[in-house]
C-alpha positions in Angstrom: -25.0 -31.5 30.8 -26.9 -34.2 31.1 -25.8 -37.6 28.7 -28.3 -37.9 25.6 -28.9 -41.4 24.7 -31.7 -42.0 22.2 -32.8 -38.9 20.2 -36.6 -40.7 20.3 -37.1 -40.0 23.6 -34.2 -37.9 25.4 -33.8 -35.3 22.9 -34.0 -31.4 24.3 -37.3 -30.4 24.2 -38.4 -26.8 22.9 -40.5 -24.8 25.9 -41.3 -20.9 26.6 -38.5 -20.4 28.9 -36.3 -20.9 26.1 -37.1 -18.3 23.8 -35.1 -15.5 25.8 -31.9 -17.5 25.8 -31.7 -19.7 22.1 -31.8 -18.1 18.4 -34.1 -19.9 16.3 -32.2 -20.9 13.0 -35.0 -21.1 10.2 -34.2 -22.4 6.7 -34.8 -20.1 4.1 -37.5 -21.8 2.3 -39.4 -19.1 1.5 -36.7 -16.5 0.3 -39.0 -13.5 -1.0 -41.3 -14.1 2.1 -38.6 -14.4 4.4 -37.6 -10.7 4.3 -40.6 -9.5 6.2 -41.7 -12.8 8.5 -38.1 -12.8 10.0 -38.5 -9.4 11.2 -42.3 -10.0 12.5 -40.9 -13.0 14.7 -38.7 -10.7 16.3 -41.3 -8.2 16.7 -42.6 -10.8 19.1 -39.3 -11.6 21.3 -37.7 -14.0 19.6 -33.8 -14.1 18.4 -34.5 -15.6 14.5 -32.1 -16.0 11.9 -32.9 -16.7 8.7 -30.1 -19.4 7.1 -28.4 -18.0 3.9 -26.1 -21.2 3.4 -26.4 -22.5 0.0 -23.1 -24.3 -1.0 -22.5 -27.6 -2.5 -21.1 -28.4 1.0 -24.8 -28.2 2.3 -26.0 -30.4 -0.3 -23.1 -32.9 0.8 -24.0 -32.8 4.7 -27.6 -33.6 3.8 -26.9 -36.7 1.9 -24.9 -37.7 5.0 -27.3 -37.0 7.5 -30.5 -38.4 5.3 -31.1 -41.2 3.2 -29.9 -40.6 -0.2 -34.1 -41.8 -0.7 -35.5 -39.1 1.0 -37.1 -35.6 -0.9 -34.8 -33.2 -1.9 -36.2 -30.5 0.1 -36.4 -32.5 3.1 -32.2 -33.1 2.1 -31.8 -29.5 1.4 -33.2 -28.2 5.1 -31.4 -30.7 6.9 -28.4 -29.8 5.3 -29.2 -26.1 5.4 -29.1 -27.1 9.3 -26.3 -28.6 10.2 -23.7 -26.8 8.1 -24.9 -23.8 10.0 -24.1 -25.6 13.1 -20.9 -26.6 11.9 -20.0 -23.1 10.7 -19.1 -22.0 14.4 -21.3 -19.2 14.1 -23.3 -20.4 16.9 -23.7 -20.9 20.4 -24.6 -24.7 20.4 -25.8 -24.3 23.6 -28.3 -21.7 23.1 -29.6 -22.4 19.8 -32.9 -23.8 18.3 -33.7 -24.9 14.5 -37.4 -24.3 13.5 -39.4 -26.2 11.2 -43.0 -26.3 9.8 -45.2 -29.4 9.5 -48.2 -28.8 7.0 -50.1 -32.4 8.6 -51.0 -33.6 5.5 -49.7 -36.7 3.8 -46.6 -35.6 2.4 -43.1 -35.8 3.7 -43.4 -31.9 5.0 -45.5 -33.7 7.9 -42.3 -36.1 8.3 -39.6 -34.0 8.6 -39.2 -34.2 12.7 -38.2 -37.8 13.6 -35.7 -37.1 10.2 -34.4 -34.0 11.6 -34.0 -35.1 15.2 -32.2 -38.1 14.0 -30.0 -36.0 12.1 -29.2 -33.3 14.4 -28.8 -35.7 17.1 -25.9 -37.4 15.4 -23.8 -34.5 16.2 -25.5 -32.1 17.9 -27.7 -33.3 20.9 -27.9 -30.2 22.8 -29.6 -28.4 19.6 -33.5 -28.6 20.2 -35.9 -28.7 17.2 -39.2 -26.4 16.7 -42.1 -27.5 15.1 -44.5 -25.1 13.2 -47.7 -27.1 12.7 -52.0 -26.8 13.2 -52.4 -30.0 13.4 -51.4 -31.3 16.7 -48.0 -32.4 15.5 -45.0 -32.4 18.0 -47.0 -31.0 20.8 -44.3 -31.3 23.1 -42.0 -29.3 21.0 -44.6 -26.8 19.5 -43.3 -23.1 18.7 -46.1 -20.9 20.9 -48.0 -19.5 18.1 -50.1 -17.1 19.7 -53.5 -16.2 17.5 -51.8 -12.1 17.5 -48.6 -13.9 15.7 -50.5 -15.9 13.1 -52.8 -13.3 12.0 -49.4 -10.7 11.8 -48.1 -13.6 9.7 -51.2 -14.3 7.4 -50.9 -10.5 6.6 -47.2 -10.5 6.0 -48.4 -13.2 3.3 -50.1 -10.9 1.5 -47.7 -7.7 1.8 -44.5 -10.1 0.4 -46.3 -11.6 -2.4 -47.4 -8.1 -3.9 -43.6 -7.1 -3.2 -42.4 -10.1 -5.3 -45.4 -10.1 -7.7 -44.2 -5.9 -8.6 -40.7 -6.7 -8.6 -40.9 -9.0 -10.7 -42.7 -7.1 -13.0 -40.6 -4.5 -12.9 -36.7 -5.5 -12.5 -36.6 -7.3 -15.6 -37.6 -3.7 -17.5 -35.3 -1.1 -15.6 -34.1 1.6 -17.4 -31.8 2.2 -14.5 -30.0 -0.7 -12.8 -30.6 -1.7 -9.1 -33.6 0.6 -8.7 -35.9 -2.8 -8.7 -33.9 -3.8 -6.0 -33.6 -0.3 -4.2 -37.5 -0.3 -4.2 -37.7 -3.9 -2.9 -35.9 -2.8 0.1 -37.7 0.3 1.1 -41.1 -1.8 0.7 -39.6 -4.1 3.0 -38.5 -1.6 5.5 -41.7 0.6 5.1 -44.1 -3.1 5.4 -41.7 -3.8 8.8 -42.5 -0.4 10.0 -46.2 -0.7 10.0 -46.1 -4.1 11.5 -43.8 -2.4 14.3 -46.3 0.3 14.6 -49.5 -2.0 15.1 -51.2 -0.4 11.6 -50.2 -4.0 9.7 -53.9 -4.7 9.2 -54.5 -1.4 6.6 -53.9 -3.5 3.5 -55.4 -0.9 1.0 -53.1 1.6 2.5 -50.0 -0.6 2.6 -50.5 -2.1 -0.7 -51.3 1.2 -2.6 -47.8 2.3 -1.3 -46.3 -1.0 -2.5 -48.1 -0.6 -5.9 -47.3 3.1 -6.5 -43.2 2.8 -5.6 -42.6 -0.1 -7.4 -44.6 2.2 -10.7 -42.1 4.9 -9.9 -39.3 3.2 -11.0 -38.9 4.1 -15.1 -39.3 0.8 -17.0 -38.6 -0.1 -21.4 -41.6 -0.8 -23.1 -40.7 -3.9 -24.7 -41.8 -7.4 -24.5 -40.1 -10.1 -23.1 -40.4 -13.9 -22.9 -42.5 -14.5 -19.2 -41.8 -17.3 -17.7 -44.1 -19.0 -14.7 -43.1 -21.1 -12.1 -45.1 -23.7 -10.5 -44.2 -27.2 -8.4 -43.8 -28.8 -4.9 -43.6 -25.3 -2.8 -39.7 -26.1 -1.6 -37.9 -26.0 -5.2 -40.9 -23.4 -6.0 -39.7 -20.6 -4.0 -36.6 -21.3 -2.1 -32.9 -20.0 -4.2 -31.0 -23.5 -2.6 -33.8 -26.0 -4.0 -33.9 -24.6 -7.4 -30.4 -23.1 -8.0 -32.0 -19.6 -7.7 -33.8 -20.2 -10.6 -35.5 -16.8 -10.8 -32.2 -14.7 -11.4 -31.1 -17.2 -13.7 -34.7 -16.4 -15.7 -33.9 -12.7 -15.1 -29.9 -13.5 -16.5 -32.0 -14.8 -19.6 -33.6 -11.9 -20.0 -37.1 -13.3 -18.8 -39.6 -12.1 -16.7 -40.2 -14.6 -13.6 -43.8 -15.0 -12.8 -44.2 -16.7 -9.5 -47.7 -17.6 -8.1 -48.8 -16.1 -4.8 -47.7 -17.7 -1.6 -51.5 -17.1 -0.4 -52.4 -19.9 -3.0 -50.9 -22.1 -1.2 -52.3 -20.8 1.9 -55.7 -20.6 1.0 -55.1 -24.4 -1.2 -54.5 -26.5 2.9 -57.5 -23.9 4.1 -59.9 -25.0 1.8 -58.9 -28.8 1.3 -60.1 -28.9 5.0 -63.6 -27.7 3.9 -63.6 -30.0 0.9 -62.8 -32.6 3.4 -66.3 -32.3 4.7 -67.9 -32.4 1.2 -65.7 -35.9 0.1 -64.7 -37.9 3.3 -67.5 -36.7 5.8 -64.6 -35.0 8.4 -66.0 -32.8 10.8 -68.5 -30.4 10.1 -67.7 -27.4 12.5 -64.0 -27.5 11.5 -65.0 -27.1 8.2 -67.1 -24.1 8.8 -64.9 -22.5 11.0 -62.5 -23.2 8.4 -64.7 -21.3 5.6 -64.7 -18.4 7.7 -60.9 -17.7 7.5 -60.9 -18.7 3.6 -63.6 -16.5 3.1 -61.7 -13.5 5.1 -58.8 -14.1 3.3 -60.1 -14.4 0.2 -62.2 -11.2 0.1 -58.7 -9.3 1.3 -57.6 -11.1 -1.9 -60.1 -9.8 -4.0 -59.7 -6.2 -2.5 -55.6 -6.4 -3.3 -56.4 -7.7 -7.3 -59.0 -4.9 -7.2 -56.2 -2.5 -6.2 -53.9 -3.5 -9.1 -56.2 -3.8 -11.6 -57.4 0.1 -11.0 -54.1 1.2 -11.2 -52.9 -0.2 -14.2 -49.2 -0.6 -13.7 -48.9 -4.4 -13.3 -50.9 -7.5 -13.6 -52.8 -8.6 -10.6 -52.4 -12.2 -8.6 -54.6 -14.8 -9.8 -57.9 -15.4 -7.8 -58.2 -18.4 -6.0 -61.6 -19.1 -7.1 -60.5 -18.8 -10.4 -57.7 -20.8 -9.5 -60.0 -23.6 -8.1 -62.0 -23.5 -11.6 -59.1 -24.1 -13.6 -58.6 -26.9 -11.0 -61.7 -28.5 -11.9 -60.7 -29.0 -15.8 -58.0 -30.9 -14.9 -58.4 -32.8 -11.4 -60.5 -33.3 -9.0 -60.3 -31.3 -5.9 -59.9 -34.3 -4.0 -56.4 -34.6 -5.1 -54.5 -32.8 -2.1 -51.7 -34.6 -1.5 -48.0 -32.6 -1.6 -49.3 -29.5 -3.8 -51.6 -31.8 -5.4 -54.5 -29.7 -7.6 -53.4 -26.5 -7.1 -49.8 -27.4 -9.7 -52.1 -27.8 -12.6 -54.7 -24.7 -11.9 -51.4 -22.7 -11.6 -50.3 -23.6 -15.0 -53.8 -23.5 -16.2 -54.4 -19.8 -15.0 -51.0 -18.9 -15.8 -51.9 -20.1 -19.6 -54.8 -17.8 -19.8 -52.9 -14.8 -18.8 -50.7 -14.4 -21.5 -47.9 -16.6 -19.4 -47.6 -19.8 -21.5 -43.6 -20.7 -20.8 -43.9 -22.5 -17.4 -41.3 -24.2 -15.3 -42.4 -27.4 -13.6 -40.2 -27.5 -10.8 -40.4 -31.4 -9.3 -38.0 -32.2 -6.3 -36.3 -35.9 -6.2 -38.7 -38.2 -4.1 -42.2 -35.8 -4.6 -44.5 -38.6 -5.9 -47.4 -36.1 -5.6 -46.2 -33.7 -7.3 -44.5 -35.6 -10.3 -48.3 -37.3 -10.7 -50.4 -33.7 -10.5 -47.6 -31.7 -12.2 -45.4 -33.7 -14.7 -48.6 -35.9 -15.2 -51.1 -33.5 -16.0 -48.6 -31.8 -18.7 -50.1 -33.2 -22.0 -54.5 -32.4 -20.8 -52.7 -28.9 -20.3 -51.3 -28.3 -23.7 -54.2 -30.1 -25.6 -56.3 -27.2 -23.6 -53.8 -24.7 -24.4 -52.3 -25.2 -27.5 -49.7 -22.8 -27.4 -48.5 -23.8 -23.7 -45.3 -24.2 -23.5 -43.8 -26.5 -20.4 -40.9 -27.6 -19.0 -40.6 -30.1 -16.2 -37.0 -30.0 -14.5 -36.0 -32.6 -11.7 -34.0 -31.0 -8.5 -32.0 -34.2 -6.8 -28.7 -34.0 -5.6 -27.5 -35.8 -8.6 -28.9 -33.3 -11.5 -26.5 -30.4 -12.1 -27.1 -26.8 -11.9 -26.2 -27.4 -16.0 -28.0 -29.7 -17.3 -30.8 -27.7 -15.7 -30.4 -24.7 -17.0 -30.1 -26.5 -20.4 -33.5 -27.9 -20.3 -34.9 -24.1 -19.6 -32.7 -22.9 -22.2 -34.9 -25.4 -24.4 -37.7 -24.5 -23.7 -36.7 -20.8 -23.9 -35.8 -21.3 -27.4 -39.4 -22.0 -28.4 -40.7 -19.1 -26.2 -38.5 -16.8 -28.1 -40.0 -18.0 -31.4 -43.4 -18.0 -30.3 -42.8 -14.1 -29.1 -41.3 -13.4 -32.4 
């Protein structure tokens, strides 16, 4: 094998011929979403695995490997990475890691030269994947065919009504593990279609989604919900934010998690709004309209879909998301998660969910200013809001954490009373 001497410039590059001989390690920052996307990639060829890892010891290999400065998620993936590698698991030799680059300002745009430098410490045969729109990396770009993005922009939709049912529905079973049961045979079933080309009937796949997850026999009682909003790492993935939904569950709570396709539709339309405040290019922002507006009408057609059944609350709209937006920043404000944090909470306060979670990763300027700092316009617009903003670091235990939720719990417990 040929010597590697600087990681800048002689580090293994990621090409087509590669993707029948490496598996393609992918940290789990997306853990509901996960479940289906991981078998869609295969669908197309590729050997995936999704990394499960998430010890103390990962946490320890990422403050080795990154500067103790650097974002927690940014320490968490990198760590996620490497004690895979070390695990033996793998065939060094033939194996990939994959990452995705957003292209905006924040560190998610970053992450290659800090990965590369990491991996190539002790592992210079292992090439690095970037995901990215932007014209990051181009030279180690995963192919993403226009077939594979659109089966991935679906899969969006599918695993956020799984999550947003299940959600609604494990914390109320009369029977234990049938939430979970159901989860699975969604998953499978949503798999299936994709397998069999008929991924693109969302009425069809939905309405089963909707109707199994009613099945299961649930208390009528009220609990304490709880929503969680922040910097899209600690947000949705178990290792940035000590699986914080199960704890919520443990607490007898009901986890409310926004919609991944927020957050999809949020970097869709800050490209449009682009246009309106900085004067970027005007066909990229109409192109760009068209896909928000094709996304958002299949939006519209899924909350349509819940709201006729009755059974469980339906996703937020994004248009509605982007009002609440308006009473609290500008839409301007993009960087990190940027506008979308506050319209979250916002929206989340006029749907009966008034106990939210801020979660705010270590080093996330963005998303300490739009989140934590747009905490006291939100409760003097909603008075009975009731918010907590909890810090993931390496340094902040899993305990003091949970305290601070426990807190706020306390006065969400009164307030249901």
């Amino acid at each position: 094998m040929k010597k590697i001497t600087d990681y800048t410039t002689d580090y293994p590059r990621w090409d087509k011929s590669k993707k029948s001989t490496h598996k393609i390690l992918i940290p789990d920052m997306l853990s509901w979403h996960m479940l289906i996307v991981k078998e869609v990639v295969k669908l197309e060829g590729y050997d995936v695995e999704v990394l499960k890892n998430d010890s103390r010891a990962v946490i320890d290999e990422g403050l080795k490997h990154v500067h103790n400065d650097t974002c927690f998620p940014c320490l968490c993936v990198v760590g996620q990475y490497i004690d895979a590698l070390k695990s033996g698991k793998y065939d060094l030799d033939h194996t990939a890691l994959l990452i995705t680059q957003t292209g905006g300002g924040c560190r998610a745009s970053n992450y290659m030269p800090l990965v590369k430098k990491a991996i190539y410490a002790e592992f210079p045969q292992v090439p690095v994947v970037s995901v990215n729109f932007s014209g990051l990396e181009k030279d180690s770009s995963f192919d993403m065919t226009f077939k594979l993005l659109l089966k991935l922009l679906y899969s969006a939709f599918y695993s956020d009504s799984i999550m947003w049912c299940y959600n609604q529905t494990k914390p109320y079973e009369i029977e234990a593990g049938a939430a979970d049961k159901v989860r699975d045979d969604c998953v499978a079933y949503v798999v299936k279609q994709f397998a069999d080309g008929k991924y693109k009937k969302v009425k069809k796949i939905n309405e089963k989604v909707i109707k199994c997850f009613a099945s299961v026999k649930r208390r009528e009682i009220k609990k304490v919900k709880v929503g969680i909003v922040g910097e899209i790492y600690v947000k949705y993935a178990k290792l940035g934010n000590n699986h914080l939904e199960e704890f919520l569950l443990s607490e007898n709570c009901e986890p409310v998690v926004p919609a991944l396709m927020d957050f999809v539709l949020y970097c869709i339309i800050n490209v449009v709004n682009d246009r309106k405040f900085y004067g970027h290019s005007a066909f990229k922002a109409f192109a760009y309209k068209l896909v928000y507006n094709r996304l958002h009408k299949i939006q519209l057609e899924i909350i349509d879909q819940f709201v006729k059944d009755g059974n469980f609350a339906p996703v937020h709209d994004f248009e509605h998301l982007r009002k609440c937006a308006d009473k609290v920043l500008n839409q301007g404000v993009k960087m990190g998660e940027g506008w979308l944090i506050p319209a979250e909470m916002a929206a989340l306060a006029e749907t009966g969910v008034q106990n939210i979670v801020c979660a705010q990763p270590f080093g996330c300027l963005p998303n300490h200013i739009a989140g934590k700092g747009a905490i006291r316009t939100l409760k003097n617009m909603y008075k009975d809001e009731n918010i907590v903003a909890v810090d993931y670091d390496p340094s902040a235990t899993k305990v003091n954490q949970e305290n601070r939720i426990k807190l706020m719990l306390a006065t969400a417990r009164e307030n249901l009373k």
